[in-house]
Every structure is written in C-alpha cells, then in structure tokens.
C-alpha positions in Angstrom: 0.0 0.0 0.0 1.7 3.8 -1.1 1.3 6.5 0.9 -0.7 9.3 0.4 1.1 12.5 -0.8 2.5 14.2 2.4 2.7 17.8 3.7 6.4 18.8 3.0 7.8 20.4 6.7 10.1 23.3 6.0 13.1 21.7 8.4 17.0 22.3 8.5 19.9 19.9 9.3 23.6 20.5 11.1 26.3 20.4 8.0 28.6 18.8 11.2 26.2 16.6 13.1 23.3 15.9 10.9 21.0 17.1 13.4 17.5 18.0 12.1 15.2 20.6 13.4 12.0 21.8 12.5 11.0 24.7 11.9 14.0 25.5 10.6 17.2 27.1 12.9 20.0 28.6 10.9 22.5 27.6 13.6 22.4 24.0 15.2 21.2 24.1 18.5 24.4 21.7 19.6 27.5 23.4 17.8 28.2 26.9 16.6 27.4 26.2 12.8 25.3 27.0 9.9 22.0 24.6 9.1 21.5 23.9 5.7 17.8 24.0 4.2 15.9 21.3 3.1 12.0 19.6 3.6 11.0 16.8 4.8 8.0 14.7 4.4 4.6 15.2 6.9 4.6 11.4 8.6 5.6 10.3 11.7 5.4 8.6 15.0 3.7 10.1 18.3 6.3 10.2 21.1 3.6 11.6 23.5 0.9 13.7 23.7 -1.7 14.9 26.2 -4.8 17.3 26.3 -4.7 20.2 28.3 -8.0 21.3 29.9 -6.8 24.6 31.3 -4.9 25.8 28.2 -2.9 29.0 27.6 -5.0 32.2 26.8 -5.7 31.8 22.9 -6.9 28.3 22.9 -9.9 26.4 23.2 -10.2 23.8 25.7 -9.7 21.3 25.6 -6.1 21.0 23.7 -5.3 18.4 22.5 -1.3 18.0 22.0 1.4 15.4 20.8 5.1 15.6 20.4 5.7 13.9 16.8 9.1 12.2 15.6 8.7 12.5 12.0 10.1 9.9 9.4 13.0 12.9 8.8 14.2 13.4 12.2 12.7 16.1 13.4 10.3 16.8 16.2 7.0 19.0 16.6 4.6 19.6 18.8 1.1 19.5 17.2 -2.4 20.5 17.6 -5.1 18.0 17.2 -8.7 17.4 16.9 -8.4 14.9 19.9 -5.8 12.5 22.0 -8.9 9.5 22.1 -7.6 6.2 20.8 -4.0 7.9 20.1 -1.2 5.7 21.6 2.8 6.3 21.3 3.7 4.9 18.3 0.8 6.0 16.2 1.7 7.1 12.8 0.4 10.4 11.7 0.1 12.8 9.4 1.2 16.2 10.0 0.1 19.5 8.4 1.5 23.3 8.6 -1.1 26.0 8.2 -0.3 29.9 9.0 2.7 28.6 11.6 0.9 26.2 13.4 1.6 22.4 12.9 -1.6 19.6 13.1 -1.5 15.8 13.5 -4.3 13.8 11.9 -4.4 10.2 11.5 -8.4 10.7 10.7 -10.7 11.8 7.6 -10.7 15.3 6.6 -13.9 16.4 8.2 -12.1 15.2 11.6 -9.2 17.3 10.0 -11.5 20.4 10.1 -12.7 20.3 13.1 -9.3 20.2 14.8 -8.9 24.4 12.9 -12.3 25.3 15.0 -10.0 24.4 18.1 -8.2 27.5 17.1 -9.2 30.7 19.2 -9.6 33.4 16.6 -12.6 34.9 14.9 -14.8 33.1 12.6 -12.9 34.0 9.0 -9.5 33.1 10.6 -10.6 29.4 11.3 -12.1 29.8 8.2 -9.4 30.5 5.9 -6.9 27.7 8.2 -9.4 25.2 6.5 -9.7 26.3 3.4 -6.2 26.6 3.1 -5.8 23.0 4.7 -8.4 21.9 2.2 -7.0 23.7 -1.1 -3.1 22.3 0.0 -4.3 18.6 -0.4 -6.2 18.9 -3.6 -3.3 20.7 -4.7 -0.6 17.6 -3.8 -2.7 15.1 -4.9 -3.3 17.0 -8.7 -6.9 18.3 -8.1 -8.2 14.6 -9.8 -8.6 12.9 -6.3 -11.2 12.9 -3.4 -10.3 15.2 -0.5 
C-alpha cells in the first residue's frame, strides 16, 4: 500500500552533526554552525501527547497536543482534533497551516474540526481550512477525493 502524498515540513539539518530541526534554525542548537535548508516529508510517529483542559490564553479547551518524531528526524509539537484512541507509536500525518503544525491520523472532516480548536474569529478558522483543504487537492493534482 503507497502512501498518500505528504505535507512537505520546512526543516534544517547540522552540515557537522546531521541534526535535524524543525522549523528550521539557521544555527544548530548543539554546535556553533550554519543549518543547511531542506523539507521533509509530513509522517511520523507520536512520542507523546496529552490534552490540556486549562490551556494557555488563545486556545480552546480542551487541547489536544502530541510531540511527533517525523520519518526525517525532526520533532513537533502539534495540535489535534483529539488524544482518544491515540497511543505512542501512532503514525500520523502532520500539516502546517499559518505557523501552526496539526497531527491527523483521521478523515478530513475530523481534519477540520481540529482548525475550530483555534481561538480566533470566525474568518480566521475559516481561511486555516480552506487553506488546509486547497493544499491537499493541490498535492494530490486536483483529480482525487479530499
């Protein structure tokens, strides 16, 4: 079975250790040296996650959160639509819109609901979907089902 086409995470990686960090550093956070661009590809592994129910000021509660080790190297902490039936070790997709990074292993209307999590007015949360929505036609050519 192939994989679905995969959000490409804007990452960087140490030219002396190999190190890679997303979002991207321009110094490596071990040595005193220049991180060279590349991306690497939206799947990974949850390392842990939990769902805050007193979250910062911003966020809707309850927040749902996992620390993912993507397929590249990197690590991100992620939003999520919810932590029920997640376990370490589930794979998972993971998604960049306006900043914010979003772990999915569900369908896309479970995708959207995870944007309403966002505090912001109505047209923000808005525009996070559609721009969610319009990034995965795009990958997959326009010619598949969202």
């Amino acid at each position: 079975m192939t994989k679905p086409p995969s959000e490409l995470i804007p990452a960087s990686r140490c030219t002396r250790c190999g190190r890679v960090v997303a979002p991207p550093t321009s110094y490596c956070p071990d040595h005193p040296v220049a991180m060279e661009p590349l991306s690497i590809e939206g799947y990974g592994e949850v390392v842990s996650f939990t769902t805050l129910h007193s979250p910062p000021e911003g966020f809707s509660s309850p927040l749902h959160l996992a620390l993912v080790g993507l397929d590249g190297g990197a690590r991100l902490f992620c939003h999520g639509a919810e932590t029920k039936g997640l376990r370490v070790g589930s794979r998972v997709a993971v998604e960049e819109v306006d900043q914010v990074y979003y772990f999915s292993h569900l369908g896309v209307m479970d995708r959207a609901r995870l944007f309403w999590r966002r505090a912001g007015d109505l047209e923000e949360t808005v525009t996070a979907i559609v721009k969610s929505a319009v990034k995965r036609v795009w990958r997959r050519g326009g010619g598949e089902k969202v």
